[in-house]
N, C-alpha and C positions, 0 to 999 in steps of 0.2 A: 504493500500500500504506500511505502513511505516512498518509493522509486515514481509511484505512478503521479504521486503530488507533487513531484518535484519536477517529475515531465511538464504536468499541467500547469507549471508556475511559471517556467522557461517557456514554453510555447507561447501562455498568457501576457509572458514583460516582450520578447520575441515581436508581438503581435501589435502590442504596445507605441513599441520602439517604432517598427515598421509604417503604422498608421498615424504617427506625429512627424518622423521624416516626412511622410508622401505628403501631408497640410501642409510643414513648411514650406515644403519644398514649391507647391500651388503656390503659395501665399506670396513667396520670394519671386518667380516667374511674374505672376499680377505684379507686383513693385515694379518689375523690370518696364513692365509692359507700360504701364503708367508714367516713369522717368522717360522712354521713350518719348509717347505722345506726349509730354511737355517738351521736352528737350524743341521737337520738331515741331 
C-alpha cells in the first residue's frame, strides 16, 4: 500500500508541475503576443 501512495503522490505533484508549466507557459506566449502588438 505504502509503494502505491507514493506512486499516486508522484504522479499527483508530476501532474501538478506539468499543468502550471503548460498556464505559464500560455500566459508568457499572450505577454509576448501583447508587447508585440504595442511595440508595432
Amino acid at each position: 500500500m505504502k509503494i502505491n501512495i507514493k506512486n499516486i503522490r508522484i504522479k499527483s505533484i508530476c501532474a501538478t508541475l506539468f499543468i502550471s508549466l503548460f498556464l505559464s507557459c500560455n500566459n508568457g506566449i499572450e505577454e509576448l503576443e501583447k508587447r508585440n502588438h504595442f511595440l508595432s
